[in-house]
ZAMARGU-4260 file (C-alpha; in steps of 0.2 Angstrom, whole numbers, plus 5000, padded with zeros to 4 digits):
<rodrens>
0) 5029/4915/3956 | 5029/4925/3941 | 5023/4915/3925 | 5023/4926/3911 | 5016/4917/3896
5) 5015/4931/3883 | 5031/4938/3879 | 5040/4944/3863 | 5050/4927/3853 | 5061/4939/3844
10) 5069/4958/3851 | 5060/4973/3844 | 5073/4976/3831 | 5071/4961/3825 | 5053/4963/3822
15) 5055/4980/3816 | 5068/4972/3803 | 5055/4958/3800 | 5040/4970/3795 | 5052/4982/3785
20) 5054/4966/3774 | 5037/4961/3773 | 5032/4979/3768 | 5047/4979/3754 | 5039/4961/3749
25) 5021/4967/3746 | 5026/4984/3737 | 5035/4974/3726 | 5023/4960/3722 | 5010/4973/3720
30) 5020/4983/3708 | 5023/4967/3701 | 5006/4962/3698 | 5001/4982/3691 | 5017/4978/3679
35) 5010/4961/3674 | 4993/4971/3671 | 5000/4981/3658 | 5010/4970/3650 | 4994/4958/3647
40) 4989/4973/3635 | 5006/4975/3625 | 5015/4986/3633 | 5033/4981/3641 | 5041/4976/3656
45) 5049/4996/3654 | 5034/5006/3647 | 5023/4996/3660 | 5036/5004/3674 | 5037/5020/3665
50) 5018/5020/3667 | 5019/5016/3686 | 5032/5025/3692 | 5022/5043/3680 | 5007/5038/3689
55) 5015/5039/3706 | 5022/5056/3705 | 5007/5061/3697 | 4996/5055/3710 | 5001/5070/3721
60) 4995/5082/3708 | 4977/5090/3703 | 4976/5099/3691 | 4962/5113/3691 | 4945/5109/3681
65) 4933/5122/3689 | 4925/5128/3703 | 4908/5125/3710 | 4899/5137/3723 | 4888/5128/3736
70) 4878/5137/3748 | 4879/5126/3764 | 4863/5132/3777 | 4871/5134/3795 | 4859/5138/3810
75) 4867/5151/3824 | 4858/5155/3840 | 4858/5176/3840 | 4852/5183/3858 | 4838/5197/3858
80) 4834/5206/3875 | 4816/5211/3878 | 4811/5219/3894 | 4822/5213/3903 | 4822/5196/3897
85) 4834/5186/3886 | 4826/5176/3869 | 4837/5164/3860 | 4832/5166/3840 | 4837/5153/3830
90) 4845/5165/3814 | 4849/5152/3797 | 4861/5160/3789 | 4870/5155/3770 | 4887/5151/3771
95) 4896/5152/3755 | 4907/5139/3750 | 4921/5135/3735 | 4925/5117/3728 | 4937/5114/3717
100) 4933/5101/3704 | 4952/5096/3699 | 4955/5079/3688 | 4970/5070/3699 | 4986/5068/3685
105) 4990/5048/3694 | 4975/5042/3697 | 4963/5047/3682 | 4974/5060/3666 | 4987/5045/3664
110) 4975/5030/3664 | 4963/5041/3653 | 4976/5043/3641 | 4982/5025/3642 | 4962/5018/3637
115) 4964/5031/3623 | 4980/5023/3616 | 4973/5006/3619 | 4956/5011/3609 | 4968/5019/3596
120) 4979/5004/3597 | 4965/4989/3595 | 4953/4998/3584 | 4943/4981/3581 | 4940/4980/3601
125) 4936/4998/3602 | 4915/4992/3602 | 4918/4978/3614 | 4929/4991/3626 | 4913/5004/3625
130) 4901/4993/3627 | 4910/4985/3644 | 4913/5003/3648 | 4894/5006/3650 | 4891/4991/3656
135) 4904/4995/3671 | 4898/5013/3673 | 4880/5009/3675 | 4884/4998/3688 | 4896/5010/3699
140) 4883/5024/3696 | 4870/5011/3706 | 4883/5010/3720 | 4892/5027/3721 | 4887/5037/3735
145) 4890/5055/3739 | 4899/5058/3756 | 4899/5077/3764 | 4915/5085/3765 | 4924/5072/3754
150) 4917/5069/3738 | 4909/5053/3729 | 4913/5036/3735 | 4913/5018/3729 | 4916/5002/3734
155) 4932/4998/3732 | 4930/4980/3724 | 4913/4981/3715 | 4919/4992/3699 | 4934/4981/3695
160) 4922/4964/3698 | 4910/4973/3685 | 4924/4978/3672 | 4933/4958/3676 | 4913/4951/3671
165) 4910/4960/3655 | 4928/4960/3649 | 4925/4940/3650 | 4906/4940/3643 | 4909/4953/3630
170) 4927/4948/3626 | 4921/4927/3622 | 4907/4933/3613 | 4914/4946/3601 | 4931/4952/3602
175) 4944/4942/3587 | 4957/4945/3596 | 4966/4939/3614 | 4969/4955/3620 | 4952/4960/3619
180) 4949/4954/3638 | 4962/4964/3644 | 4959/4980/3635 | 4940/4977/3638 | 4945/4977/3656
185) 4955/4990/3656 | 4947/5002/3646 | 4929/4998/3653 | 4938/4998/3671 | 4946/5017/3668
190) 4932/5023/3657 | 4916/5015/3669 | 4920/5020/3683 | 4925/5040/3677 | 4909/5040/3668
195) 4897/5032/3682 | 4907/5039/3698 | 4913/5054/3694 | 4903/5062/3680 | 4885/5058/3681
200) 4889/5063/3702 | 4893/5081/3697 | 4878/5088/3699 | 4879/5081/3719 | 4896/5092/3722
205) 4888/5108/3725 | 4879/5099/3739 | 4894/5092/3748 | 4903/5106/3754 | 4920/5099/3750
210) 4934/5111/3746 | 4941/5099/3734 | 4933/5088/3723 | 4947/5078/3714 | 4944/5065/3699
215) 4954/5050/3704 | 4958/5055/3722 | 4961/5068/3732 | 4983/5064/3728 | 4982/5045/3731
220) 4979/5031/3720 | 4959/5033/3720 | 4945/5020/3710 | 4948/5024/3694 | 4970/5020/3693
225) 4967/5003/3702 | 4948/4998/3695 | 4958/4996/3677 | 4971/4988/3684 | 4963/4974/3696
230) 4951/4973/3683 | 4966/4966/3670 | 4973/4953/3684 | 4954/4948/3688 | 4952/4942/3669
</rodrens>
């Protein structure tokens, strides 16, 4: 007798059909909730789409800063005959490499320029927005690490946590305005994690022998795009 007791409640188009709407749902909450990040800071619903849907399609694009040469030590086993008699020589030689250092257009030009109109745009939150900023990039230079052949890496939640905290500190204490926690987030989010990730790390690319060292992600949405936006929906 046959007892099967794990079987499928629904056919598998059905549940192919189910997890295509369930993918649909979460894109669309979580474009929701970047939308609702930027409006927070005064933008609208349409310039807060405009943004989104920029940042997208520029998250496929690099664009060419500079390059960096790293000499990368590699160990090969040359042969020497003597007599007769075969010796393996350990021979180090230097291997010359390139990376490119390229700033990422989606995921760090567009939110650099958006924290620049947002400084430009609340000038008397401009101090409280700085100072959060080196609040947040102090504390993702502490956690950044360098990883070979790929760059610098984060955590992915402790830069937005550190931008959320000292948007609310600075923000009670010193910003005259409502918006302040969200442009101090956002600013201090973008700005932070730029200045402690990326910045005060380029002295570590030459070591990593990564062909491509891109500022914002290597063409995806990378720490710096969703730090400033998680940062806004934390606060």
């Amino acid at each position: 007798m046959n007892h099967r007791m794990v079987y499928l409640p629904v056919g598998i188009l059905a549940i192919l059909l189910l997890a295509t709407v369930l993918w649909a749902t979460v894109a669309l909450l979580f474009f929701g909730l970047l939308s609702t990040a930027f409006t927070k800071m005064g933008f609208s619903w349409s310039d807060a789409l405009l943004l989104l849907a920029a940042s997208l399609l520029g998250a496929g694009i690099n664009l060419p800063i500079f390059t960096v040469e790293s000499k990368v030590p590699v160990v090969r086993d040359a042969f020497v005959r003597s007599f007769g008699i075969v010796y393996r020589v350990p021979v180090v030689k230097t291997v010359k490499n390139e990376t490119v250092v390229a700033v990422n257009v989606g995921g760090a030009l567009i939110p650099i320029l958006v924290s620049a109109y947002l400084l430009i745009s609340y000038p008397s939150v401009a101090a409280v927005a700085l100072a959060g900023t080196a609040a947040v990039a102090l504390v993702t230079f502490t956690v950044a690490r360098p990883i070979g052949g790929l760059g610098i890496a984060t955590p992915l939640f402790v830069p937005p946590l550190a931008a959320a905290l000292s948007a609310i500190i600075l923000a009670a204490a010193f910003s005259p305005i409502p918006e302040g926690r969200f442009v101090t987030a956002y600013v201090g989010g973008v700005l932070g994690t730029l200045i402690g990730a990326d910045i005060l790390n380029l002295h570590r690319i030459s070591d990593l022998g990564a062909p491509v060292a891109s500022i914002g992600g290597a063409g995806t949405f990378d720490g710096i795009f969703i730090t400033g936006a998680i940062a806004v929906l934390l606060v």
